[in-house]
Backbone as CSV, one residue per row, in Angstrom:
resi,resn,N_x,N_y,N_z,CA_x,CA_y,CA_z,C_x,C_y,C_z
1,UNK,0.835,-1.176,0.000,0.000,0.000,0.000,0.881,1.241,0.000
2,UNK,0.730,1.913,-0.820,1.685,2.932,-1.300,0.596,4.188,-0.114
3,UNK,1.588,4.351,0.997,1.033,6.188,2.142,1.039,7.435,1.520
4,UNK,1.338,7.394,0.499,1.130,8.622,-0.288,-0.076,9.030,-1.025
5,UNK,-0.884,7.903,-1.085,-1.995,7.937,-2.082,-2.558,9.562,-1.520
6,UNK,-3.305,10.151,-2.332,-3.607,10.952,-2.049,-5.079,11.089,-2.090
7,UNK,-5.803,10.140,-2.905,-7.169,9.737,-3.328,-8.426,9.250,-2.249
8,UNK,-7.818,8.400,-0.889,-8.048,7.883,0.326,-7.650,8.323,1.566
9,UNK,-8.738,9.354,2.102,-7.848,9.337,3.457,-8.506,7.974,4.328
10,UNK,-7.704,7.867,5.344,-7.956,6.830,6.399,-8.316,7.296,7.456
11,UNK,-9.389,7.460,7.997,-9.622,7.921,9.470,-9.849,7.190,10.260
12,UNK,-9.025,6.591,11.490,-9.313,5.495,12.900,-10.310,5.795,13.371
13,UNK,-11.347,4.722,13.672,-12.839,4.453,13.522,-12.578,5.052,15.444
14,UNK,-11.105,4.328,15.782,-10.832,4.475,17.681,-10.519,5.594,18.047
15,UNK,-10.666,7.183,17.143,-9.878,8.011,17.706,-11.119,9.015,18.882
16,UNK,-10.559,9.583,19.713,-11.532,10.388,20.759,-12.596,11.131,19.776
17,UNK,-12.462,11.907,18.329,-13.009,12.579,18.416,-14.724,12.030,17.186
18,UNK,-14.044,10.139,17.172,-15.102,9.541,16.614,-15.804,8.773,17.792
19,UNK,-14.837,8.741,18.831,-15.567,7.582,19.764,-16.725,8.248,20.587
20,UNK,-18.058,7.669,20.879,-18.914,8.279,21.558,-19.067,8.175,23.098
21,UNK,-19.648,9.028,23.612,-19.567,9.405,24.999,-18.109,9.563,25.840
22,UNK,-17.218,10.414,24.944,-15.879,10.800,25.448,-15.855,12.165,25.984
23,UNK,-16.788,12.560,25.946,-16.821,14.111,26.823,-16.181,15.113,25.945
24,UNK,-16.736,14.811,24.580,-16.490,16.198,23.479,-17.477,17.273,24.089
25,UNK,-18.551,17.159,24.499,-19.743,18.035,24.290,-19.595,18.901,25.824
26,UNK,-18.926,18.425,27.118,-18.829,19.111,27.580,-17.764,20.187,27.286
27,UNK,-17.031,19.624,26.618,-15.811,20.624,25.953,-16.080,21.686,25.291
28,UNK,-16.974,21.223,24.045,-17.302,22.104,22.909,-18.452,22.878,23.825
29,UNK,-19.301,22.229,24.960,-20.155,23.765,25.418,-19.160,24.461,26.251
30,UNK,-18.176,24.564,26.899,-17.125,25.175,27.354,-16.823,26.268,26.264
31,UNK,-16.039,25.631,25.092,-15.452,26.366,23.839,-16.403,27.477,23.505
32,UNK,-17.540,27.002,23.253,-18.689,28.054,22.413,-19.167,29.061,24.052
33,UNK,-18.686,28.714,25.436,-18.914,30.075,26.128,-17.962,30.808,25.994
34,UNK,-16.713,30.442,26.140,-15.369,31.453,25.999,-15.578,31.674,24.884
35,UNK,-16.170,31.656,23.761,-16.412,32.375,22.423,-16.867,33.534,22.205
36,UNK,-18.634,33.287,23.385,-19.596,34.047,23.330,-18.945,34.968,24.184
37,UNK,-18.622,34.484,25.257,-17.938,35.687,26.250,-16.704,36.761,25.804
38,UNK,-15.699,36.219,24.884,-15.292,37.467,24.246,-15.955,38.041,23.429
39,UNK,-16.783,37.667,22.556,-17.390,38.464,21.637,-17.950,39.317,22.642
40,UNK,-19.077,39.006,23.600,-19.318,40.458,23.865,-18.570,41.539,24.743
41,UNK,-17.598,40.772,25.631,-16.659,42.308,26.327,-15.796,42.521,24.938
42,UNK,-15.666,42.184,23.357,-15.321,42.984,22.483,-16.142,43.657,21.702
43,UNK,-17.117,43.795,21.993,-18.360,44.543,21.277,-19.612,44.984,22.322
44,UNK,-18.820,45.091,23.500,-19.913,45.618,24.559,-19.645,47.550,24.260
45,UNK,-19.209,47.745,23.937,-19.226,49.453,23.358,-19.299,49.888,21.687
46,UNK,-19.724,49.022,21.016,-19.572,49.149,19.973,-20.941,49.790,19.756
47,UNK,-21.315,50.856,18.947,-21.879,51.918,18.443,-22.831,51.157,17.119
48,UNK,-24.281,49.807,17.245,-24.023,49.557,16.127,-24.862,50.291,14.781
49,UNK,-25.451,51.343,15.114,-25.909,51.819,14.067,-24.624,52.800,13.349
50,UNK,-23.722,53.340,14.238,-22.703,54.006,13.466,-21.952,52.632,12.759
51,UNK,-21.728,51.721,13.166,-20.962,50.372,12.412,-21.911,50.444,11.127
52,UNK,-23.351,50.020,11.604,-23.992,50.224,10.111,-23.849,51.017,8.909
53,UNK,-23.750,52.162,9.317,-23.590,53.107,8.342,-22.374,52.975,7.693
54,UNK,-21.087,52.592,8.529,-19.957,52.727,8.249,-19.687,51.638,6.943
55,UNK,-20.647,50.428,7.519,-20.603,49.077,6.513,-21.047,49.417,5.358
56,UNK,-22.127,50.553,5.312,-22.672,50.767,3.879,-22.393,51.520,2.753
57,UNK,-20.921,52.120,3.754,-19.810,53.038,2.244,-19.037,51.872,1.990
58,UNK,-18.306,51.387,2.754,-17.537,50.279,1.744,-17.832,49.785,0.006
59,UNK,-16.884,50.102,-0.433,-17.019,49.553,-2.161,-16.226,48.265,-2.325
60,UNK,-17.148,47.263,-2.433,-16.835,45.770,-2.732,-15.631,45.665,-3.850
61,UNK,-15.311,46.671,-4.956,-14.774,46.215,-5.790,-13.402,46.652,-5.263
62,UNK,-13.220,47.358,-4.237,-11.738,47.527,-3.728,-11.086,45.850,-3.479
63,UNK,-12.235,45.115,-2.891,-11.588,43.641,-2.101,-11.007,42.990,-3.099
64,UNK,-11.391,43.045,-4.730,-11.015,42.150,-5.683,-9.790,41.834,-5.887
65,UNK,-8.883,42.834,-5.707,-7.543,42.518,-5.753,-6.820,41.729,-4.934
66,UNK,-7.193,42.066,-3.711,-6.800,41.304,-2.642,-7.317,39.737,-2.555
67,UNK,-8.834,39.568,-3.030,-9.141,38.445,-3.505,-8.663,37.319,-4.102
68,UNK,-8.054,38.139,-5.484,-7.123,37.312,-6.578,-5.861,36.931,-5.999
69,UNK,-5.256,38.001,-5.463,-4.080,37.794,-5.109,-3.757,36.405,-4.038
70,UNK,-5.027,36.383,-2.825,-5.565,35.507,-2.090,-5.322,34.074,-2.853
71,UNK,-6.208,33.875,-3.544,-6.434,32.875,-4.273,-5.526,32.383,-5.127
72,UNK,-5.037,33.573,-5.326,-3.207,33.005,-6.457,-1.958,32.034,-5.422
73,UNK,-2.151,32.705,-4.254,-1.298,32.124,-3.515,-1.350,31.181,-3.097
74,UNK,-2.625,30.567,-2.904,-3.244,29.347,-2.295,-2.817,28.452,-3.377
75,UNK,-3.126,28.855,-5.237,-2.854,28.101,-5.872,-1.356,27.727,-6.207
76,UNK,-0.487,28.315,-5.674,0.980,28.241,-6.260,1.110,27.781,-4.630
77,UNK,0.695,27.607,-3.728,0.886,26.803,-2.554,0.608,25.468,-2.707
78,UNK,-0.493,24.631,-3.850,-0.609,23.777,-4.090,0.021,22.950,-5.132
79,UNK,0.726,23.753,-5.552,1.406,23.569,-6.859,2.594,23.236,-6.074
80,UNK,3.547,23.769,-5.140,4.468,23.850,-4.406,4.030,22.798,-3.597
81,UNK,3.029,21.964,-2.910,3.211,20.550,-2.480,3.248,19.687,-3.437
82,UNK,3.169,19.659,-5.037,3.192,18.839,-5.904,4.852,18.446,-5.981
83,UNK,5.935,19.214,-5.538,7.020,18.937,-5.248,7.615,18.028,-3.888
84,UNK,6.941,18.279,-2.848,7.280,17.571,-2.113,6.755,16.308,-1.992
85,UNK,5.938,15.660,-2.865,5.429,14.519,-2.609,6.459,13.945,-3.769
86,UNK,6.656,12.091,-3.454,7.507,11.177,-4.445,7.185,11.671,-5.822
87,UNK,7.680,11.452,-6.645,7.685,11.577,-8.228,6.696,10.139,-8.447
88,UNK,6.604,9.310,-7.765,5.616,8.118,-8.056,4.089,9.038,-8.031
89,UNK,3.995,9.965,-7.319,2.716,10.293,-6.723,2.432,11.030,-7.833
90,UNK,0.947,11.149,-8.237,0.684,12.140,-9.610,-0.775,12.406,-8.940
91,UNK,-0.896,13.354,-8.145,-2.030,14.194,-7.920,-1.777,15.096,-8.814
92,UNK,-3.707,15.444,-8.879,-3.198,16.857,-9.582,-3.725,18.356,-8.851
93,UNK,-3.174,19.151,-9.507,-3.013,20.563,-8.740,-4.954,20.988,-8.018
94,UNK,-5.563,20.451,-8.540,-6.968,20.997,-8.173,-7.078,19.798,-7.030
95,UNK,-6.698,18.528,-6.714,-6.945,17.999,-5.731,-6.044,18.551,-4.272
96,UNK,-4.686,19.068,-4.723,-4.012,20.046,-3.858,-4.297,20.958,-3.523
97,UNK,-4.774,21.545,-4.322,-5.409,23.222,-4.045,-6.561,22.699,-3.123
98,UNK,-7.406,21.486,-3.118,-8.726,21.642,-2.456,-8.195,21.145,-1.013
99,UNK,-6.781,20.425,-1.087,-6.184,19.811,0.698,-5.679,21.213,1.049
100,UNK,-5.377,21.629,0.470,-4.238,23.084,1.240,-5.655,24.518,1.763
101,UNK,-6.544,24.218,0.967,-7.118,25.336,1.552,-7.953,25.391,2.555
């Protein structure tokens, strides 16, 4: 069995976060209060009708660049693990691009 395949992942049927009644859920309701609880002492003064207004000058077509550029990098990041895997291995760049992002 060639570990490189890239086509199959394998996930252990035994690991904590498949096995049931391991005490994920008291965790994750833990996680989602320290969530809720910063969000609001970081938005307990926030002004939101001035936020509103502020949201509604923004011009969407400024983000585009930053967008592309975004997305260029991700793709030449996937292109750039096509090197580190064996020369046996022949993924191709759109199955990389979809692990890396």
């Amino acid at each position: 069995m060639n570990p490189f395949r890239a086509d199959k992942i394998v996930v252990p049927v035994d690991t904590p976060a498949v096995r049931k009644g391991s005490g994920n859920r008291g965790k994750l309701l833990i996680s989602i209060g320290v969530s809720v609880g910063i969000l609001v002492f970081l938005f307990r003064d926030l002004n939101f009708s001035e936020f509103s207004s502020e949201l509604q000058k923004i011009q969407p077509l400024n983000f585009l660049p930053g967008i592309a550029l975004l997305v260029g990098a991700m793709w030449l990041r996937a292109i750039r693990w096509r090197y580190f895997l064996p020369p046996s291995t022949r993924v191709s760049t759109a199955v990389l691009f979809e692990a890396t992002t």
